[in-house]
C-alpha positions as CSV (number, residue, x, y, z in Angstrom):
1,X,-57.4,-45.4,17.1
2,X,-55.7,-48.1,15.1
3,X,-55.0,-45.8,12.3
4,X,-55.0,-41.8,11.8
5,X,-55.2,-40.0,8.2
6,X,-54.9,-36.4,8.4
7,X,-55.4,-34.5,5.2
8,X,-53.8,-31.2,4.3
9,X,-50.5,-33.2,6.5
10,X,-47.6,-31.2,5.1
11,X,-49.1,-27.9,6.3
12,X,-49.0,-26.2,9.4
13,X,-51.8,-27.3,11.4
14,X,-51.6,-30.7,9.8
15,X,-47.9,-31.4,10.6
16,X,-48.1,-30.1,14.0
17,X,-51.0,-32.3,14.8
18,X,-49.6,-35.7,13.1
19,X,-46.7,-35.4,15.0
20,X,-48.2,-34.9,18.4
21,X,-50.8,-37.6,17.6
22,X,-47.7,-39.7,16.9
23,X,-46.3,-39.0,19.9
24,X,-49.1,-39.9,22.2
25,X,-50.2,-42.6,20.4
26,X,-47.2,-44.3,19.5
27,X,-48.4,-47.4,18.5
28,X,-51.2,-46.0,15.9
29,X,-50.6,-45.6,12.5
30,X,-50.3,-42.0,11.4
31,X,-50.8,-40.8,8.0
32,X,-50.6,-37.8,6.6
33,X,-51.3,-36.6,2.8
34,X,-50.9,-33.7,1.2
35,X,-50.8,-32.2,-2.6
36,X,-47.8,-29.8,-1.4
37,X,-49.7,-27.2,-3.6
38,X,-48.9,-24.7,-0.1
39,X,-45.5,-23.2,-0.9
40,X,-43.7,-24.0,2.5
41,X,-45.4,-27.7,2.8
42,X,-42.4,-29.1,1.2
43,X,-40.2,-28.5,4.4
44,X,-42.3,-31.2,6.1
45,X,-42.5,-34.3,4.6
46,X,-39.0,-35.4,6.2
47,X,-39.8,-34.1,9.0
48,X,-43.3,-36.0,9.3
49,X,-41.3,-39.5,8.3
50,X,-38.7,-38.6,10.7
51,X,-41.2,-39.0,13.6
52,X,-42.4,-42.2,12.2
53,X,-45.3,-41.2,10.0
54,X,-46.1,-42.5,7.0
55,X,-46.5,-39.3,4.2
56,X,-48.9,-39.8,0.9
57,X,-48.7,-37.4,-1.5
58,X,-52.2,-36.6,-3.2
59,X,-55.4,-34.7,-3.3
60,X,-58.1,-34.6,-1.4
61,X,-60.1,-33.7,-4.8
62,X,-58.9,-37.4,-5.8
63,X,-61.3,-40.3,-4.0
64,X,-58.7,-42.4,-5.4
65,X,-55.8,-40.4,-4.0
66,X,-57.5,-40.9,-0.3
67,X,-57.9,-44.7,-0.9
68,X,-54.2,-45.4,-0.9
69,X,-54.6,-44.7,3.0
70,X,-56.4,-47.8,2.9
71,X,-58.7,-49.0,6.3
72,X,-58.8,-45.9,8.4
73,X,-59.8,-45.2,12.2
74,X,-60.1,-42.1,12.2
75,X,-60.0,-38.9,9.6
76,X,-58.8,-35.4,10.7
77,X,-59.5,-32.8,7.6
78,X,-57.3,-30.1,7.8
79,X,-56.6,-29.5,4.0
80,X,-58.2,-26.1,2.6
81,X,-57.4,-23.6,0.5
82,X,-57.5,-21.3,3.6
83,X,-57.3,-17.2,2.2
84,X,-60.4,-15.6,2.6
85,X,-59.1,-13.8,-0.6
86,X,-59.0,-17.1,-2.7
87,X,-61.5,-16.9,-5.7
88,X,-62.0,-13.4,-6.1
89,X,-59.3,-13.2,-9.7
90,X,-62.7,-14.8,-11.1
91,X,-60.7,-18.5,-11.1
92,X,-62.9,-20.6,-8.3
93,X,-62.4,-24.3,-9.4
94,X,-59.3,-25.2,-6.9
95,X,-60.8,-23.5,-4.0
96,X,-64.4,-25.1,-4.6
97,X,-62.7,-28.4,-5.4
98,X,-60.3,-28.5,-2.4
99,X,-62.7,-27.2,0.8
100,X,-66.0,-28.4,-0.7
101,X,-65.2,-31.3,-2.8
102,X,-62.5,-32.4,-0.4
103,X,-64.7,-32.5,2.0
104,X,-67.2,-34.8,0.9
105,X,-64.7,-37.1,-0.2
106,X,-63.0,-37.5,2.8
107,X,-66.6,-38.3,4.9
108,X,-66.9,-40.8,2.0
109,X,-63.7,-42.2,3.3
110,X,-64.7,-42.5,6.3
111,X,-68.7,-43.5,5.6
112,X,-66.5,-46.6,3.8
113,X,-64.7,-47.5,7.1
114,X,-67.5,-46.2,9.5
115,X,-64.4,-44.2,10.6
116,X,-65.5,-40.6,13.2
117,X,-64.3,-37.2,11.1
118,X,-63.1,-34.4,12.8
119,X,-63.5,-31.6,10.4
120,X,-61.9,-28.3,11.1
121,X,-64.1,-25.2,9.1
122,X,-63.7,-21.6,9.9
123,X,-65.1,-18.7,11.5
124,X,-65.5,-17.2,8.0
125,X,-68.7,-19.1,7.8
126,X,-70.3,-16.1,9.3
127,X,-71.6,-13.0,7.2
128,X,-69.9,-10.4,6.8
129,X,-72.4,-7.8,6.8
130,X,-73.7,-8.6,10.3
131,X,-70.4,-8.5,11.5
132,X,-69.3,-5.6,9.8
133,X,-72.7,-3.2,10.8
134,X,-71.9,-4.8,14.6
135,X,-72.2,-1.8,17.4
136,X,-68.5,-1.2,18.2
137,X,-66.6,1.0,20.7
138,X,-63.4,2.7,20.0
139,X,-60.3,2.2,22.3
140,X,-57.0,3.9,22.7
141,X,-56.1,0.3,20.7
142,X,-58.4,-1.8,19.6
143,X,-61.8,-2.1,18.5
144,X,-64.7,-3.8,20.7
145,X,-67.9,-5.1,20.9
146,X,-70.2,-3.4,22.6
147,X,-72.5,-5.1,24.9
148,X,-75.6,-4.2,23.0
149,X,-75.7,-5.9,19.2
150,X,-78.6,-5.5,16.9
151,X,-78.3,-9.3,15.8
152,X,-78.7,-12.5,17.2
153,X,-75.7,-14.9,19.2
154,X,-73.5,-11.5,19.0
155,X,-72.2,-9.8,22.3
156,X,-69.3,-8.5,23.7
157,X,-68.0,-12.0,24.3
158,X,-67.8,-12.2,20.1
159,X,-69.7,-14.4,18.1
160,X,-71.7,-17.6,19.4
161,X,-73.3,-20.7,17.0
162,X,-76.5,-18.7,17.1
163,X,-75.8,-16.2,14.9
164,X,-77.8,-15.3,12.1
165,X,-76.3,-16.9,8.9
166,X,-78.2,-15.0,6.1
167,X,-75.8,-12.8,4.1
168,X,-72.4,-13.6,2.1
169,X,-69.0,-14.8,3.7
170,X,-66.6,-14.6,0.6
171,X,-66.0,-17.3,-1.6
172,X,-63.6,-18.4,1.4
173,X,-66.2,-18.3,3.5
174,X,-68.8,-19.5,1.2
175,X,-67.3,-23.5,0.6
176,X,-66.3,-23.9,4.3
177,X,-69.7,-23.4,4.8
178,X,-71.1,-25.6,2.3
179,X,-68.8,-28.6,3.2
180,X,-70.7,-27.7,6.7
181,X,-73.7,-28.8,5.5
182,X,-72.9,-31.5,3.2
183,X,-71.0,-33.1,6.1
184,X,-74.3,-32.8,8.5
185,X,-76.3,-34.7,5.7
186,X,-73.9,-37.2,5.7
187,X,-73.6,-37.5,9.6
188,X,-77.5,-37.4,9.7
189,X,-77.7,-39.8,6.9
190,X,-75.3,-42.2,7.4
191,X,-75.1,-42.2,10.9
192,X,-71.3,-41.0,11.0
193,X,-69.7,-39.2,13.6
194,X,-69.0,-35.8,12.0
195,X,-67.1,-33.3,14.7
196,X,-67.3,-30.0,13.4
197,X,-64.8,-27.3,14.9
198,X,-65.2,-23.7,13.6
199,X,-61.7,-22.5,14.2
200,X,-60.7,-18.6,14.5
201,X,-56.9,-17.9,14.0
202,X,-54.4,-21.1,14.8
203,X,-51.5,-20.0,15.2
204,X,-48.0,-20.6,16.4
205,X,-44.4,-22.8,15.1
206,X,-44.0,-23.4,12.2
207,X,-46.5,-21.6,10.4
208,X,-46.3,-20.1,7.2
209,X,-48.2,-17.0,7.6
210,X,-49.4,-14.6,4.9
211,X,-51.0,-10.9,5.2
212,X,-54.6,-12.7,4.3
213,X,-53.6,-16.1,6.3
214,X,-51.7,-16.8,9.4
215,X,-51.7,-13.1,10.6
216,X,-49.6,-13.6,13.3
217,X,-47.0,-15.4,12.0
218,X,-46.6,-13.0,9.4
219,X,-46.5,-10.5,11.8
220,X,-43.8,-11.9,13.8
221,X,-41.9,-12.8,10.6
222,X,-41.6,-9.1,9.2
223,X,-40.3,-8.0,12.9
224,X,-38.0,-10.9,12.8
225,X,-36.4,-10.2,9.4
226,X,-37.1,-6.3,9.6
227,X,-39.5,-6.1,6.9
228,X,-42.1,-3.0,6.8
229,X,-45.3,-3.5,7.6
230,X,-48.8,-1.8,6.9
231,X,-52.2,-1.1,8.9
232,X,-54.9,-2.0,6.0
233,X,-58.3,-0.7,6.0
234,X,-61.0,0.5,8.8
235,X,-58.8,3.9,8.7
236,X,-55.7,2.5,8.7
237,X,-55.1,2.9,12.5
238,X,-54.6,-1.1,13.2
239,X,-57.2,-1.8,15.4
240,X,-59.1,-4.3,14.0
241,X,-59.1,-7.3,16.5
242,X,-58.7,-10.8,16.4
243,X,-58.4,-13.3,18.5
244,X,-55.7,-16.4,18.4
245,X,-55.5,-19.8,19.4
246,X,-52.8,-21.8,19.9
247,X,-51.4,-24.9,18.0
248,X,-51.4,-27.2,21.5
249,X,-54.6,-25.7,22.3
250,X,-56.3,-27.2,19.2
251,X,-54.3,-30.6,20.0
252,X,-55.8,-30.6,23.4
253,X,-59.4,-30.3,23.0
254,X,-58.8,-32.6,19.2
255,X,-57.8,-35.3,21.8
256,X,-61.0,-34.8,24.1
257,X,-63.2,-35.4,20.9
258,X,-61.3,-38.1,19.4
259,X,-62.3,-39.6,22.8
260,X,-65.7,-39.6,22.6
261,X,-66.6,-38.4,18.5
262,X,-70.4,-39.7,18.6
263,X,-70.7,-37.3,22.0
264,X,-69.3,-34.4,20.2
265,X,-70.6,-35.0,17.0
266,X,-74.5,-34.6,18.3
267,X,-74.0,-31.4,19.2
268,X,-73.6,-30.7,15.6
269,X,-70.6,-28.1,15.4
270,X,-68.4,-25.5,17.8
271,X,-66.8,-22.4,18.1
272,X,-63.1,-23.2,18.5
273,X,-61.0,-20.0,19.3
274,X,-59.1,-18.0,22.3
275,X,-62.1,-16.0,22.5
276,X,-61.9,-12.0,24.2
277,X,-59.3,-13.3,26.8
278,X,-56.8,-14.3,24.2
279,X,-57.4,-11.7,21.4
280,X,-55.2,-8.1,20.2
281,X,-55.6,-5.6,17.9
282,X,-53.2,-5.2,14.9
283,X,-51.6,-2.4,17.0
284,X,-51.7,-4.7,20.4
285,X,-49.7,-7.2,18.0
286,X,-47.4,-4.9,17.0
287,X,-46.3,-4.1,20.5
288,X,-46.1,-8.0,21.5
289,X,-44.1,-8.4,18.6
290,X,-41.7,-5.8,19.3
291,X,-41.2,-6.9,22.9
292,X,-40.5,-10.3,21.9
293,X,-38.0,-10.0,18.8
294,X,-36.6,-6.7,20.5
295,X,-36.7,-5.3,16.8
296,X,-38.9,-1.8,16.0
297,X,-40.1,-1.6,12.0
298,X,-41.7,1.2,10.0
299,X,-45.7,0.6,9.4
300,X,-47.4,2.3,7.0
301,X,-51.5,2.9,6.8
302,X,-54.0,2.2,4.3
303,X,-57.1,3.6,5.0
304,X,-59.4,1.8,2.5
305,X,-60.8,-1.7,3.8
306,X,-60.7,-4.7,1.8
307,X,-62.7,-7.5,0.2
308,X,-64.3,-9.4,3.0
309,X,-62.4,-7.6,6.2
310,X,-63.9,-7.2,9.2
311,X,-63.7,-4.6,12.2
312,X,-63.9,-7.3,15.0
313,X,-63.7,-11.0,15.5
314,X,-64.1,-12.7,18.3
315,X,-65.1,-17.0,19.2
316,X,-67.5,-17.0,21.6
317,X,-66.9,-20.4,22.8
318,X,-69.2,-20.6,25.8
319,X,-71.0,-23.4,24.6
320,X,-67.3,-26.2,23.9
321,X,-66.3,-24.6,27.4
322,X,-69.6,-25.7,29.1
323,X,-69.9,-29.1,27.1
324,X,-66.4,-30.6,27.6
325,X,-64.4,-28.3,30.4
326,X,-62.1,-27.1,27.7
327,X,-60.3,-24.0,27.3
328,X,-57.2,-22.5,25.7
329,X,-54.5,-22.2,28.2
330,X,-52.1,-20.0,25.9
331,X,-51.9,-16.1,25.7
332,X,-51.0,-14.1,22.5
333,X,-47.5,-13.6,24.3
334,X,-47.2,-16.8,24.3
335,X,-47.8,-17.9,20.7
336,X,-45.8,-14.7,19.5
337,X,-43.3,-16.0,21.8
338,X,-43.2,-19.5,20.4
339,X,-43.3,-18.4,16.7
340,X,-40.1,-16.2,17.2
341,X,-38.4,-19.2,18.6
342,X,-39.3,-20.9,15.5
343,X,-37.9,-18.7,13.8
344,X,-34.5,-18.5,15.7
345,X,-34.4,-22.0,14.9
346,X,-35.1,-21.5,11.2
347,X,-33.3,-18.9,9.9
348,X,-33.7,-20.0,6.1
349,X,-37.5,-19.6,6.3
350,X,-37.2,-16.3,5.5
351,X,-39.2,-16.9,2.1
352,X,-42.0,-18.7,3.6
353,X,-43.1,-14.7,5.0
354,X,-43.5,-13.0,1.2
């Protein structure tokens, strides 16, 4: 890979990515761009030129913006406007714009160049009322999936590629999954190598985590600074569940497909996630977090559930395990762990958690 552009660069799972790339492939040319629109994505500009890669700013809205990377080998789409909230005030034209018509402008990049695209969507593609109606079991901490499910690719290992996909997935949700399809037209059109990762919760340094985005790092944050938090929605008991995957996770199993994109690319597009093993409960969080920062903080409850939540999610991801050998090798701990370290390290970050 003689050259690397990785769109939405300045953010979190951008930055982390074009600086490991760099460092493994230290002779390729890494570039990242980004429209810095992210507050937070400032802070990594220097440090992406520090470790020798080249930063653009512009827009993946912008064809012309993503032709000043000039002849790519490779394109890694990581740029979104990533809440699941996004769109709802009634204003839709940056999110569309960004995750749709990003999208297709960056698999024209690469139809230009004949250049593999590894495109990370979301595991908001799925409906929410399937997921919502799901037969669940009540723990001491958590919510869980029971066994036996009403629908289709849904068990108690979470959610597989087979699930039905009638039924609305917020706006969010909604463009993620459109760029989905555009981007199989284009790999069945053109012939391009289109990877297709639907990711659950990445997480770890260096993110800038919100309550609707980034859950755990916004978790960890308000222990860190001692900031009250609150259980929202599904009674207000925080045990809705989740689960997490790991920066260096994603990284690892990136670097299997960028070995081999036409192989992955056939099988059209994959769960990517820590699955039931690597999963918690808001509540489950809670007590990670406090054991790792050593810090208690008050939490509040709001019963009402909001726009587009969910009771459980989980990846199953049964089907990139069987096809490739892969598996996250991280615990929840262990991002927790790692973010709080960040943290430590950057004290003046404190803003980044509002």
């Amino acid at each position: 890979m003689k050259s690397i552009l990785i769109t939405g660069g300045a953010g979190f799972v951008g930055s982390y990515l074009a600086i490991r790339l760099k460092e493994h492939f230290r002779e390729s040319r890494i570039i990242a761009m980004d429209n810095l629109y992210r507050r937070g994505s400032e802070i990594n500009p220097p440090r992406l030129e520090a470790a020798g890669i080249e930063f653009i700013k512009g827009d993946v809205r912008n064809p012309e913006d993503l032709a000043m990377a000039g002849k790519i080998s490779l394109l890694i789409e990581c740029s979104a406007e990533p809440s699941v909230l996004s769109g709802k005030d009634g204003d839709t034209s940056y999110l569309i714009g960004t995750n749709l018509q990003g999208a297709i402008n960056c698999a024209g990049l690469c139809r230009k160049y004949a250049a593999p695209m590894v495109f990370l969507s979301t595991s908001r593609v799925y409906p929410i009322h399937a997921l919502a109606n799901a037969n669940i079991e009540e723990t001491e901490t958590r919510l869980e999936l029971s066994d036996s499910q009403q629908v289709s690719g849904l068990s108690s290992e979470g959610v597989s590629e087979d699930f039905l996909m009638t039924g609305a997935r917020s706006l969010y949700g909604g463009t993620k999954f459109a760029a989905e399809i555009m981007l199989a037209e284009y790999r069945h059109a053109f012939d391009l190598p289109v990877i297709i990762n639907r990711c659950g919760v990445i997480a770890g340094p260096g993110q800038f985590g919100k309550a609707d985005q980034g859950i755990a790092a916004f978790w960890c944050a308000a222990h860190y600074f001692e900031r009250p938090l609150k259980y929202i929605g599904f009674g207000g008991h925080g045990k809705q569940v989740r689960d997490f995957l790991h920066i260096e996770d994603l990284f690892q199993l990136i670097l299997l497909q960028m070995a081999e994109p036409e192989k992955f690319s056939r099988k059209d597009f994959f769960n990517v996630g820590g699955g039931r093993s690597i999963s918690a409960s808001l509540r489950e969080l809670t007590e990670i977090c406090r054991e790792v920062t050593g810090k208690t903080i008050i939490i509040s409850s709001e019963p009402e559930t909001r726009y587009a939540d969910i009771p459980v999610y989980l990846s199953d991801t049964r089907k990139i395990k069987e096809f490739c050998n892969w598996s996250p090798k991280f615990d929840v701990a262990k991002i927790i762990t790692d973010i709080n370290q960040w943290l430590k390290e950057n004290p003046n970050a404190h803003y980044l958690f509002k």
